[in-house]
Residue, then its C-alpha position, 0 to 999 in steps of 0.5 A: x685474714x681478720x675481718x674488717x670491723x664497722x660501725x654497722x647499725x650502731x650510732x652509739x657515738x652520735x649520742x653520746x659524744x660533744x660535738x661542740x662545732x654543732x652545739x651538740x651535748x652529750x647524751x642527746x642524738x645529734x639531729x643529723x643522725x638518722x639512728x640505725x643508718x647513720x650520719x645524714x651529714x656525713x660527706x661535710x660531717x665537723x672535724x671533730x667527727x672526722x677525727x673520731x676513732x670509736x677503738x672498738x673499730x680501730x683496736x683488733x684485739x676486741x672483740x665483737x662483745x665490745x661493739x658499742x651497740x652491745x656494750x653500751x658504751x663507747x671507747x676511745x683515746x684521749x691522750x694516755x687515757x682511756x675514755x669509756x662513754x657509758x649510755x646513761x640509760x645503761x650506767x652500770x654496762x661496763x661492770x658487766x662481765x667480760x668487761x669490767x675484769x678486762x679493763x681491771x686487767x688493762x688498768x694493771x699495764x696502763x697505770x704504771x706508764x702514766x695511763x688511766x681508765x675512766x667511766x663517764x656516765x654523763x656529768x660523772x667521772x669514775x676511775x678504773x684501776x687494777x684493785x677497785x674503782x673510784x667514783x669521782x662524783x660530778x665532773x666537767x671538761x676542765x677537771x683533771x684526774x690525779x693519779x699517785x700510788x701508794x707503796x703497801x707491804x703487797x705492793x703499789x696501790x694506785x689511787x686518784x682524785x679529781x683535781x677541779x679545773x676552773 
């Protein structure tokens, strides 16, 4: 039987994550993590954290080099979309090995179904796809990422663009 993962010591997503019903910004502790323990709140924690679901925890093909507190960021689903919260005191954690290969890797089976693989460190957006990544610059909620593919004499090559919101 496989081992049951948890969150252990690791508070990575209270930092890292918007909790608007707390008027929480990203990359900021929120006040009602006690850092190492956990959420002081957590019996009446928003809805927003109730529904949060870190995939290192939920997902049991990663393995313990993905818990956040070692990785340095946090994963999780928005849709079709991989969301990768990178710790801006760590912007280049996940272009480290084994990660940057498996999600290049990963980046291969999602795309052609409509998926996409994005960074955010802070405000900034960069795409991962099969062949390289795309630094989208500077984004909000509102923006969106356009994904079209190119058909090469080696095959489809797939590219994106930020697509502004407001």
């Amino acid at each position: 039987m496989a081992q049951e993962k948890s969150c252990g010591k690791c508070n990575l997503c209270c930092k890292l994550m918007i909790i608007p019903e707390l008027e929480k910004p990203d990359n900021v502790w929120c006040t009602h993590c006690e850092i190492g323990k956990g959420c002081r709140i957590y019996d009446t924690r928003p809805q927003m954290c109730r529904e949060f679901n870190c995939r290192y925890i939920t997902d049991p093909t990663l393995g313990e080099e993905w818990h956040p507190a070692r990785a340095h960021f946090v994963l999780r689903a928005s849709g079709n979309i991989l969301i990768l919260q990178v710790d801006p005191q760590r912007p280049e954690a996940f272009k480290r090995a084994p990660y940057h290969a498996a999600l290049r890797k990963h980046a291969a089976t999602v795309y052609p179904k409509g998926g996409q693989i994005i960074a955010k460190i802070a405000d900034r957006a960069i795409a991962i796809l099969p062949d390289r990544d795309i630094d989208l610059g500077l984004c909000d909620e509102s923006d969106r990422v356009k994904t079209t593919q190119q058909f090469t004499p080696q095959g489809i090559r797939w590219n994106v663009e930020k697509v502004p919101g407001r």
